[in-house]
N, C-alpha and C positions, 0 to 999 in steps of 0.2 A: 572407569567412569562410563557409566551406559546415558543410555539415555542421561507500540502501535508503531510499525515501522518509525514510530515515534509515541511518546507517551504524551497522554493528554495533559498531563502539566504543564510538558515544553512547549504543546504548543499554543498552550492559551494564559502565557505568561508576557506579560509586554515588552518591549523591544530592551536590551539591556545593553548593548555597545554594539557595534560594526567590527566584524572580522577586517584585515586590513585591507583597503582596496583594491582588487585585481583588474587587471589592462585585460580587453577584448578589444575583437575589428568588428565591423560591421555590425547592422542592426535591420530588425523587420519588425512590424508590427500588424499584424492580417487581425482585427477586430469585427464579428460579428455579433450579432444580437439571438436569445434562443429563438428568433424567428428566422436567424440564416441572413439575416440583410445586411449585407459591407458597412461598416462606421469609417475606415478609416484602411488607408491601405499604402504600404513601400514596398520599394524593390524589392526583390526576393533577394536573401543574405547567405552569403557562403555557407559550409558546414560549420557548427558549432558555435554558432554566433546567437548575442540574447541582445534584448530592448526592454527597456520598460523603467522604472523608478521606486523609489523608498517609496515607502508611506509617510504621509506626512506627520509634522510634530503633535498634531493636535488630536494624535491616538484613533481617531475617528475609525471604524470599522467601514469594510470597503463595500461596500452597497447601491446598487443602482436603480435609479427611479423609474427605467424606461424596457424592462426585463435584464434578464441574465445576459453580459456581455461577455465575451469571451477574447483575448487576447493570444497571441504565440508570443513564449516569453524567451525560448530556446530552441535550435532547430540545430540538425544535425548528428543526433545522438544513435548510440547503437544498444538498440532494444533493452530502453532505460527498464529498469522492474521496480524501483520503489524511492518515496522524497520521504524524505523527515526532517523537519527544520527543530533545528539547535534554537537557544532561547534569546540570540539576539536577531532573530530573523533568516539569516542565512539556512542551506537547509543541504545536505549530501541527498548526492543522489547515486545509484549503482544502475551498472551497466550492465550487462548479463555477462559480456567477456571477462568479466573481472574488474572493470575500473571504477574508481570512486569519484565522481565528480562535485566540486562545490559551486554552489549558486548564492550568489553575495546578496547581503541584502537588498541592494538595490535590483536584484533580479540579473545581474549578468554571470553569464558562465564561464568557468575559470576552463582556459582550455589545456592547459594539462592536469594532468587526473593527481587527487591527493593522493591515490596508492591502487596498487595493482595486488590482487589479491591473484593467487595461485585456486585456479579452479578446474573443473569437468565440464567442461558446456557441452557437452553431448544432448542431443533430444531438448526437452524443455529447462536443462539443466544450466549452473553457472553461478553469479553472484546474484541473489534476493535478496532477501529482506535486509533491512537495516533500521536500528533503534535506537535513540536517543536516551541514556541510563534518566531516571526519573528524579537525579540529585544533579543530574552537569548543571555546574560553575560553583555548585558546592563542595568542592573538592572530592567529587568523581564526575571527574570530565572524563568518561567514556561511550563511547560507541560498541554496538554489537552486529554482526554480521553472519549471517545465514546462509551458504554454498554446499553447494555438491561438489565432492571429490572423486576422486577413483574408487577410496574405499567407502562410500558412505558423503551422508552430508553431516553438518558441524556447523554451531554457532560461536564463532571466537569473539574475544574481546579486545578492544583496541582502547591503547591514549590518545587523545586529541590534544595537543597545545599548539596554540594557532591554525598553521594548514599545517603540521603534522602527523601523521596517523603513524603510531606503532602497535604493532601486535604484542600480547601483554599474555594470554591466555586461552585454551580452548575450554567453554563453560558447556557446551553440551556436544557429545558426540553418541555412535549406537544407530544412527537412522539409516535404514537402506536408501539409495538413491537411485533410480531410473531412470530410460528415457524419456517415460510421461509421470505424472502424478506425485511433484516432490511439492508441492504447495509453497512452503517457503517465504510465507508472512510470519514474522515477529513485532509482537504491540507491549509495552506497559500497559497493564490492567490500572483501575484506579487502589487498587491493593497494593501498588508496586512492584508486584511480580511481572517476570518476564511470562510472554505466551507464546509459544510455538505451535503451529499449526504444521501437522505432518500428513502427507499423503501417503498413499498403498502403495505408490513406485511402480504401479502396475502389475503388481500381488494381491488381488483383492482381498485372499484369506488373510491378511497381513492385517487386512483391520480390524478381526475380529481376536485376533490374537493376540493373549495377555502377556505373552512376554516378548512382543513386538513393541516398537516404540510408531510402530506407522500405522495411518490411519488414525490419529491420536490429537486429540488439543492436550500439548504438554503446558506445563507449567514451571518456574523454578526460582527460588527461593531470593533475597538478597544476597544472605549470605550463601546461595552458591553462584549467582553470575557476577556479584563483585569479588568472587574466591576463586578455589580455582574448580568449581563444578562441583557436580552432585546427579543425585538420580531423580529427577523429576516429578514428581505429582502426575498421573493420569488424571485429569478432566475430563473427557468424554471419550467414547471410539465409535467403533461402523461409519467414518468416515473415509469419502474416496478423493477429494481434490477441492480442501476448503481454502479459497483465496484469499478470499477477503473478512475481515472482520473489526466489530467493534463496540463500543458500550454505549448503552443507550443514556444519552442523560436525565438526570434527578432519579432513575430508577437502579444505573448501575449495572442492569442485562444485559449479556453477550449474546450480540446477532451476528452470523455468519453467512457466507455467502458459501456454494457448493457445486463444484461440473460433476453433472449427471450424465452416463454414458449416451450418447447419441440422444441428446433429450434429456427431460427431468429432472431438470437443473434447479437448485433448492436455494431459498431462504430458510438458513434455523435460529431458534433459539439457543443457546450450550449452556447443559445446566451440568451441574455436577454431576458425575459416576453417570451421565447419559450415554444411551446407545441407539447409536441412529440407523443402524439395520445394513450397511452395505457392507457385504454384498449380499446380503439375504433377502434386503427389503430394497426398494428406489418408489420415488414417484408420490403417486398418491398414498400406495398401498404400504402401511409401515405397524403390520396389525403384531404386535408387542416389542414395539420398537418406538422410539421419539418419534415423532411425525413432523413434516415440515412444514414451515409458516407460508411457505410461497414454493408452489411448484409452478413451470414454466417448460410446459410440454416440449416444444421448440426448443432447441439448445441458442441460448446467447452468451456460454461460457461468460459466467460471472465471472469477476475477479475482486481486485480489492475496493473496501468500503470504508465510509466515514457517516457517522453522525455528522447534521450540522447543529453543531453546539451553541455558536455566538449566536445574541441576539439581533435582531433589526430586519431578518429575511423573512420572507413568504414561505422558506423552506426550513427556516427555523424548526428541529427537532425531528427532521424528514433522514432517511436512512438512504444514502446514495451510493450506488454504486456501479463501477464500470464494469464495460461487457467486451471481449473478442470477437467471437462473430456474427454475437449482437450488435455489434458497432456501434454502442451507443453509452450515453449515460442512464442509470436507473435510478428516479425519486421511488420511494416508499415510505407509505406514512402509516405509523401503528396506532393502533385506538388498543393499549394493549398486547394481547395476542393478534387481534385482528389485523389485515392490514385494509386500510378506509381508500389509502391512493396507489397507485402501482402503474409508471405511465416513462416513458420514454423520451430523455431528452437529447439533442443534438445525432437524431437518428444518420446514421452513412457520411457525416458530413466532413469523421477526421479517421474515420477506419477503425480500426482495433483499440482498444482502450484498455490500457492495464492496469490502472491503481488511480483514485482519485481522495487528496487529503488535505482538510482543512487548514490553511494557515492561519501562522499569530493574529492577522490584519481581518479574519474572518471570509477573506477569497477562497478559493478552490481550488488546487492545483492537481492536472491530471495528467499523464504520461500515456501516447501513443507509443503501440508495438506494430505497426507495420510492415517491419524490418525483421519478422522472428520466423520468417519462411511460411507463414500460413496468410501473412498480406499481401497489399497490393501497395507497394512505397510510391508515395508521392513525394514529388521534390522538395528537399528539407526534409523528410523523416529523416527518423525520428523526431517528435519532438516534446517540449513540454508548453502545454496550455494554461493559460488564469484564467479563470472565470470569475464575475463579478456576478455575486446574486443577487435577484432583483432586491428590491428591500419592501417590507411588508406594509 
């Protein structure tokens, strides 16, 4: 066997039961507005302690009249890399060391880990991505999970029943893994296929190479990540280190997010059998190569991204996505190809940002990296953020 951290079904399908409730200690709640102005403020909370509440009964999507409010829902985490909420709200989340954390609906975090996954965390390496199958609670209740090993990385599959996790299968393996450039985002497409986004491992010629699976938007079938695997679909290559990505809604387009070596950090489009030139091409210059929709001379090491899909926001249908040593979040808004907005929000104000992804309730939840040896940890990193968007 060679070759959306969650899928857009789960997470814009309504609450359907409560995982059973898990006992935490303590609570904080640090609320600012996207203008940075304190709303509301407690003690600071041990490690791994969360605050916050359900959504209430009346479905209401979560939206705020007075800008974007921003919450800490969990604090204490060690260099979380990715959330996907299961379809009654609750949502896993992975640790880089290998741990699997659950986050109850009501937004508290369960402080021992669902399962410890055996990984490589050498460099940027460990446990990533994680995907919610695009049939859970239709009798495939599984989870998928993306890591580097000693020999390679690997996407296995696991059972969920309850807070159970068993591993069940490895549905793709073949990808070399290094100490920088293993990407490490898996999404459902609205196709239902699995996505894989693979980097160069820091083998640039690795992406232009066809019987390489790195550098590569893989793809892979139902029948092989509910079986036991298969050889993939190439989707596009001449990629070096795509983080973040997503579908754009009513059209269905794959936008990706891209670290450009020292600089030149990309927004793409991913169309099929496309080649986006690295290492031959970067930047502006991508002369018989895909070209990219957003270069960004500066490096702000993109990471991962979300459409916002639900209705009722100002930012309704805007492409956002988090940055590393941009320290920030990123709106982008397309007219098309074109992009009309491209502006910066919550600049310096929580460090490193590694993944930001829409929940069922229509909030935002975004995961600081800190703690990944390239931050500056403030008390309580790691942690995970909510954000309320303004409403339009």
């Amino acid at each position: 066997m060679t070759l959306r951290s969650r899928s857009r079904a789960q997470t814009r399908v309504a609450s359907l039961a409560v995982l059973a409730a898990i006992a935490t200690t303590g609570c904080s709640d640090d609320s600012t507005t996207e203008r940075g102005e304190p709303e509301a403020q407690a003690a600071a909370a041990p490690p791994a302690t969360t605050s916050g509440s359900a959504p209430g009964p009346s479905g209401r999507l979560a939206r705020s009249s007075s800008g974007a409010r921003v919450s800490t829902v969990a604090t204490g985490l060690e260099i979380p890399w990715e959330i996907a909420f299961l379809p009654d709200g609750s949502a896993l989340v992975t640790e880089r060391p290998g741990r699997v954390r659950l986050l109850t609906r009501d937004r508290r975090l369960r402080r021992e880990p669902l399962a410890r996954i055996a990984v490589s965390a050498q460099g940027e390496g460990g446990l990533l991505g994680v995907a919610i199958d695009p049939r859970f609670g239709r009798g495939h209740d599984f989870v998928y999970f993306y890591f580097t090993t000693s020999s390679g990385m690997k996407v296995d599959r696991y059972g969920l029943q309850g807070t159970r996790l068993r591993r069940q299968a490895t549905v793709l393996d073949g990808i070399e893994a290094g100490a920088i450039h293993d990407s490490g985002r898996i999404h459902f497409g609205p196709d239902d296929r699995l996505y894989v986004s693979t980097g160069d491992a820091g083998q640039p010629d690795l992406a232009q190479d066809p019987q390489s699976s790195n550098g590569k938007f893989l793809r892979l079938s139902a029948r092989a990540y509910r079986g036991n695997g298969g050889t993939p679909e190439v989707l596009s290559r001449g990629h070096r280190n795509a983080q973040g990505f997503d579908w754009q809604p009513r059209t269905d387009r794959l936008f990706s997010t891209e670290h450009g070596p020292d600089g030149n950090d990309e927004v793409n489009l991913i169309t099929r059998g496309g080649n986006y030139g690295w290492p031959r091409a970067q930047g502006r210059d991508h002369a018989g190569f895909r070209a990219p929709l957003l270069v960004y001379g500066t490096s702000i090491a993109p990471s991962g991204a979300t459409f916002v899909a639900r209705p009722g926001s100002s930012w309704t249908g805007d492409y956002l996505f988090a940055a590393l040593r941009g320290e920030q979040l990123r709106r982008v808004r397309f007219d098309g190809r074109r992009p009309t907005r491209n502006s910066a929000l919550f600049a310096g104000r929580f460090g490193r940002l590694r993944t930001v992804v829409e929940a069922p309730d229509g909030s935002l939840f975004v995961l600081t990296n800190n703690r990944d040896g390239r931050g500056s940890p403030r008390s309580g990193d790691d942690r995970i953020l909510r954000i309320v968007p303004p409403a339009s």
